[in-house]
PAPA-549980 format. One record per residue: residue in one letter; x, y, z of N, C-alpha, C in turn. Coordinates in steps of 0.1 Angstrom, whole numbers, padded with zeros to 4 digits, always signed. Atoms other than C-alpha are relative to their C-alpha. Example, Ala and Ser with C-alpha at 12.3 -4.5 7.8 and 13.67 -1.06 7.14 Angstrom:
<recs>
a+0009-0012+0000+0123-0045+0078+0009+0012+0000;s-0009-0011+0000+0137-0011+0071-0008+0011+0008;
</recs>
This chain:
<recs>
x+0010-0005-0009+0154+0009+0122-0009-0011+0004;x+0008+0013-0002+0134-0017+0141-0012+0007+0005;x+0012-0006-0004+0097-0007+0149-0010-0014+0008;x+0006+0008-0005+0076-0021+0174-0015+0000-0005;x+0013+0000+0001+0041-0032+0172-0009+0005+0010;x+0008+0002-0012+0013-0026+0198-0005-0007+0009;x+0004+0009-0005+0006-0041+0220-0014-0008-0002;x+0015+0005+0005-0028-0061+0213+0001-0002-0017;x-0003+0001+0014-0018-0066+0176+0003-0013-0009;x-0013+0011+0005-0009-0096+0157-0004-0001-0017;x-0002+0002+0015+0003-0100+0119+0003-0014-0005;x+0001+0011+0007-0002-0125+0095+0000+0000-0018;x+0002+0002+0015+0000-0134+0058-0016+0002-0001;x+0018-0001+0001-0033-0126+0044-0004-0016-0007;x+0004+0011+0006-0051-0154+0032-0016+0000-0012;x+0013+0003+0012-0083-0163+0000-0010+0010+0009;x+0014-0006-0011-0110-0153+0031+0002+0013-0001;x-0001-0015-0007-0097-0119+0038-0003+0011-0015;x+0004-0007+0008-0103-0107+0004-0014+0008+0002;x+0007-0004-0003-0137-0097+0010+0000+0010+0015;x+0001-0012-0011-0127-0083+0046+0005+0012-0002;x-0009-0015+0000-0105-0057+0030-0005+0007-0009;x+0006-0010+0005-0127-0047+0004-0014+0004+0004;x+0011-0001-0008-0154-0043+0027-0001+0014+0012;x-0001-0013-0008-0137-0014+0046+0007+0009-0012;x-0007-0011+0011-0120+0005+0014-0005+0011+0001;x+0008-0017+0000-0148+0032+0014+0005+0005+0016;x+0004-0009-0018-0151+0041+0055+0020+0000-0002;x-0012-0009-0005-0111+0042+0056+0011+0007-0008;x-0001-0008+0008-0107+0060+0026-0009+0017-0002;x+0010-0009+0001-0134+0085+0036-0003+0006-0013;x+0004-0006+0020-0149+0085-0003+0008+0008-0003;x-0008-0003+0010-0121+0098-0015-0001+0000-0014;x+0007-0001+0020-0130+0108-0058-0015-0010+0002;x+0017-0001+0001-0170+0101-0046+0004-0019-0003;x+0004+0011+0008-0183+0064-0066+0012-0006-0008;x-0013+0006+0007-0154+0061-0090+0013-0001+0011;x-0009+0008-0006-0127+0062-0064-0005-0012+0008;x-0001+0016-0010-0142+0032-0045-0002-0009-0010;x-0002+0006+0004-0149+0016-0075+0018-0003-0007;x-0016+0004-0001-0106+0020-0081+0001-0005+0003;x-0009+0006-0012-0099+0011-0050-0006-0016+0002;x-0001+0018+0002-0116-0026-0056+0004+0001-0011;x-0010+0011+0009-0104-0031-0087+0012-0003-0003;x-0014+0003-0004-0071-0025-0075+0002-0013+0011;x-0003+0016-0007-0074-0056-0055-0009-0015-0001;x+0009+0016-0002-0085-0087-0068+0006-0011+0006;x-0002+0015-0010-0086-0120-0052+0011-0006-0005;x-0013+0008+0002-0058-0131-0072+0015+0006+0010;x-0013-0003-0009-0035-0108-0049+0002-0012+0013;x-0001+0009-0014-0049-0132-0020-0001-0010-0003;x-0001+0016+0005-0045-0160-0039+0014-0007+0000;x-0019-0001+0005-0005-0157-0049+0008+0006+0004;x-0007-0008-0005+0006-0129-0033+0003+0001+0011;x+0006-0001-0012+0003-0135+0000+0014-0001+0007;x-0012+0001-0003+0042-0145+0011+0003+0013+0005;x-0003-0009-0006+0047-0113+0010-0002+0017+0003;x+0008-0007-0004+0020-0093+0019-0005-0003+0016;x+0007-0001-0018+0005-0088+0056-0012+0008+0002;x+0006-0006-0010-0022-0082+0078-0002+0002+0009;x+0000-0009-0021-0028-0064+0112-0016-0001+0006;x+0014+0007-0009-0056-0079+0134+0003+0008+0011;x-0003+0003-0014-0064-0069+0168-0003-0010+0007;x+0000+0012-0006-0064-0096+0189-0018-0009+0005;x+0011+0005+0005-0100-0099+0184-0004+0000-0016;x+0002+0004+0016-0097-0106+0148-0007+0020-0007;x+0001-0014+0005-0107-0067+0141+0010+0002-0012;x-0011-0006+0006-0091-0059+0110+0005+0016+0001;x-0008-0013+0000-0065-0030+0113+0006+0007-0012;x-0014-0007+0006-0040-0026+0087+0003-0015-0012;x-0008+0004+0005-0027-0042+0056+0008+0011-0008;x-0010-0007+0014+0000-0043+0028+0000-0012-0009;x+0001+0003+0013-0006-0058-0006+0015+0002-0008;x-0012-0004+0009+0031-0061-0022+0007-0011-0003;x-0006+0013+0006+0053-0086-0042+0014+0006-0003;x-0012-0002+0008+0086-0090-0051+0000-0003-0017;x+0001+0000+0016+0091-0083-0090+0004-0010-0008;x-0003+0013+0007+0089-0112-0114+0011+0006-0016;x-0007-0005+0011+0107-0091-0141+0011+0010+0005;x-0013-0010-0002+0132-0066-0125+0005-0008+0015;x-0007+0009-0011+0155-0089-0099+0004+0008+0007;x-0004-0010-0010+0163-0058-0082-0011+0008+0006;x+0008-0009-0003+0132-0045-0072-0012-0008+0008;x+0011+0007-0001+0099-0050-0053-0008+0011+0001;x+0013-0011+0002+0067-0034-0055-0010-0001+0013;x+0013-0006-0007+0038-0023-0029-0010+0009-0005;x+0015-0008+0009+0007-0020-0044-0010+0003+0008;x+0016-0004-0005-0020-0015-0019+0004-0001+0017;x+0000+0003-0017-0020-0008+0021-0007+0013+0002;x+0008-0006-0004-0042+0007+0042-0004-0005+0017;x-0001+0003-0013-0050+0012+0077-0010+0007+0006;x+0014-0010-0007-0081+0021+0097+0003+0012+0009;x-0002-0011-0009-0088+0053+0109+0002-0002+0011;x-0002+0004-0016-0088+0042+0143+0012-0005+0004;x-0016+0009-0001-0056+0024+0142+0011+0009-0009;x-0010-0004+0007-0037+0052+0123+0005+0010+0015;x-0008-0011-0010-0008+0074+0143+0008-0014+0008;x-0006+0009-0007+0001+0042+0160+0011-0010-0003;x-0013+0009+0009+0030+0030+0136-0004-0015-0004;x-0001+0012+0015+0012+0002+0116+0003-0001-0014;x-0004-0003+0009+0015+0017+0087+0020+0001-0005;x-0019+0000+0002+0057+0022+0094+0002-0011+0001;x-0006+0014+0003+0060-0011+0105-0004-0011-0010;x+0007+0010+0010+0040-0027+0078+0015+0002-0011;x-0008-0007+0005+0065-0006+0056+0014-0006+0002;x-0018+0003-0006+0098-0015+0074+0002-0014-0003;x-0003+0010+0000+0088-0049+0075+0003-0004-0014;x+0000+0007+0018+0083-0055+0034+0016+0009-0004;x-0011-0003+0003+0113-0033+0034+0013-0010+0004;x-0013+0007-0007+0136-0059+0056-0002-0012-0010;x+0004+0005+0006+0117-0087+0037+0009-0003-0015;x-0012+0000+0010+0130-0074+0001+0011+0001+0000;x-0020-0004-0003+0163-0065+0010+0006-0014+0005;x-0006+0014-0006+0164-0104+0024+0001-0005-0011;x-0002+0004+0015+0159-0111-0013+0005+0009-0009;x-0008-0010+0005+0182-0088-0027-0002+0010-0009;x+0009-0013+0009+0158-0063-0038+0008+0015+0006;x-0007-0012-0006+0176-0028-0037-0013+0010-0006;x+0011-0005+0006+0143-0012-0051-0011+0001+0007;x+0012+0005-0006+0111-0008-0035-0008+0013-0011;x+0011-0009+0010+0084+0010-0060-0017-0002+0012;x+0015-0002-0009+0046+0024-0047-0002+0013-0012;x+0008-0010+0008+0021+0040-0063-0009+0010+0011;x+0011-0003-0009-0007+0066-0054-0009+0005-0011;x+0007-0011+0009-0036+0086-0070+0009+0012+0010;x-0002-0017-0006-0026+0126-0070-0008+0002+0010;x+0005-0007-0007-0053+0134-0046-0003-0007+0013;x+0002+0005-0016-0047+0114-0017+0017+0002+0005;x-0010-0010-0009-0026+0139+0000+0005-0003+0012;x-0005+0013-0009-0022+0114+0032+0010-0010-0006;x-0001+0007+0007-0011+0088+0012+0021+0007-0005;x-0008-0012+0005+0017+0115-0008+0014+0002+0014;x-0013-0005-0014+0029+0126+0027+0008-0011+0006;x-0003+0011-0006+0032+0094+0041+0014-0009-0004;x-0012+0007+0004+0056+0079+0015+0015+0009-0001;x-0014-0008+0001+0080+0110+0012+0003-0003+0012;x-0002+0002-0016+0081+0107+0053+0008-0009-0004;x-0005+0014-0001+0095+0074+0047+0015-0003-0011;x-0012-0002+0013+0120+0086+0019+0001-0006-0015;x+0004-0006+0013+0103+0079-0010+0006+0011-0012;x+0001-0012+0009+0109+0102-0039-0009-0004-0012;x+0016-0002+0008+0081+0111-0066+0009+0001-0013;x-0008-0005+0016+0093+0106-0102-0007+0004-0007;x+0004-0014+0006+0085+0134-0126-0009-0008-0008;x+0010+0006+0013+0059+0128-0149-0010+0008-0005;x-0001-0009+0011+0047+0140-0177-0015+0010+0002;x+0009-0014+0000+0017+0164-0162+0001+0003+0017;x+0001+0000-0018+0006+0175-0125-0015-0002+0004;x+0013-0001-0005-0023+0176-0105+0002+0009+0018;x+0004-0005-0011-0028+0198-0079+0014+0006+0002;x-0022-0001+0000+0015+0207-0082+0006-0012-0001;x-0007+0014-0006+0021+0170-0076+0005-0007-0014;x-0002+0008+0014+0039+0153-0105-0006-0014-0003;x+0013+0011+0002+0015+0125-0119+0007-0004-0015;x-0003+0007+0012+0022+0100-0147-0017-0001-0008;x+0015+0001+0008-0013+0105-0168-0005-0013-0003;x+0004+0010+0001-0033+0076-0173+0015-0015-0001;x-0006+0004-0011-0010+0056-0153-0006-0018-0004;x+0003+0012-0008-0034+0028-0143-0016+0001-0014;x+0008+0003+0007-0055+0035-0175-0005+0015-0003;x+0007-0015+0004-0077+0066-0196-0002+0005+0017;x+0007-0006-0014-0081+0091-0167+0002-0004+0012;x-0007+0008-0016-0061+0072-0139+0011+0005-0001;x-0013+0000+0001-0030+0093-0133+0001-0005+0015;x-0004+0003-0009-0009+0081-0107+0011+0008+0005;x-0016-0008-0001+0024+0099-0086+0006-0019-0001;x-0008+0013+0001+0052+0069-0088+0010+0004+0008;x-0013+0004-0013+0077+0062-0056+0009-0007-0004;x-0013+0011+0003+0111+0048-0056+0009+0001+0011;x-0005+0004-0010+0128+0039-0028+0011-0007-0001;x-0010+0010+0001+0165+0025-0023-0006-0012+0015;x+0003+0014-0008+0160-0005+0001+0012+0003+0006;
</recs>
């Protein structure tokens, strides 16, 4: 499946600088999602070392006036040769419905599969129910885990005491 971009769009490796631009919108396009503690998650799910090292093969989505739109935060796995991970993406309200999110997606999917990753893994918190939908859409499946939250199967402190997470798996 090849997905286009928009017109007015253009993608780029992230780079050291942009660190600060992406945790700078987490709250507004996360609409406080879990109040104070989920925005304090949602930075410490991205430190500067992603945009230090990771950057190959992660992306971001400008509009053509440097507006940030859209990334994805994800690496190929230094320990399972079959696999790659996407750890963080996100996409402004304003810029969602418009297939950044799928092609951000498609592309880290063509990406790994160029490095013969047959795996793609993603996490989420249970309660971002956007997030949930978005990756089954995409054919995802949710692996079972050992409690729920809301129905949703959740691996319990996951990402630490009181951080459960659902867990995606994806063939490539």
């Amino acid at each position: 499946m090849t997905l286009e971009l928009p017109a007015g769009v253009r993608v780029r490796e992230p780079r050291e600088d942009d660190h600060g631009r992406v945790l700078a919108v987490l709250d507004l396009w996360w609409g406080g999602l879990k109040g104070a503690s989920g925005a304090w998650e949602r930075r410490l799910l991205l430190p500067r070392f992603l945009f230090q090292h990771f950057t190959p093969s992660s992306r971001l989505v400008e509009a053509d006036d440097g507006t940030l739109l859209a990334f994805l935060i994800g690496f190929l796995s230094q320990t399972d040769p079959a696999s790659a991970y996407i750890h963080f993406v996100g996409v402004a309200p304003s810029a969602r419905r418009a297939g950044l999110g799928s092609w951000l997606y498609q592309d880290f999917f063509t990406r790994a599969a160029s490095h013969g990753r047959r795996w793609i893994h993603a996490i989420t918190s249970p309660e971002n129910a956007r997030s949930i939908a978005f990756h089954t859409s995409l054919g995802f499946t949710i692996a079972p885990g050992g409690s729920a939250v809301d129905g949703i199967p959740a691996h319990p402190d996951y990402d630490g005491p009181g951080l459960p997470r659902v867990v995606f798996r994806k063939a490539s």
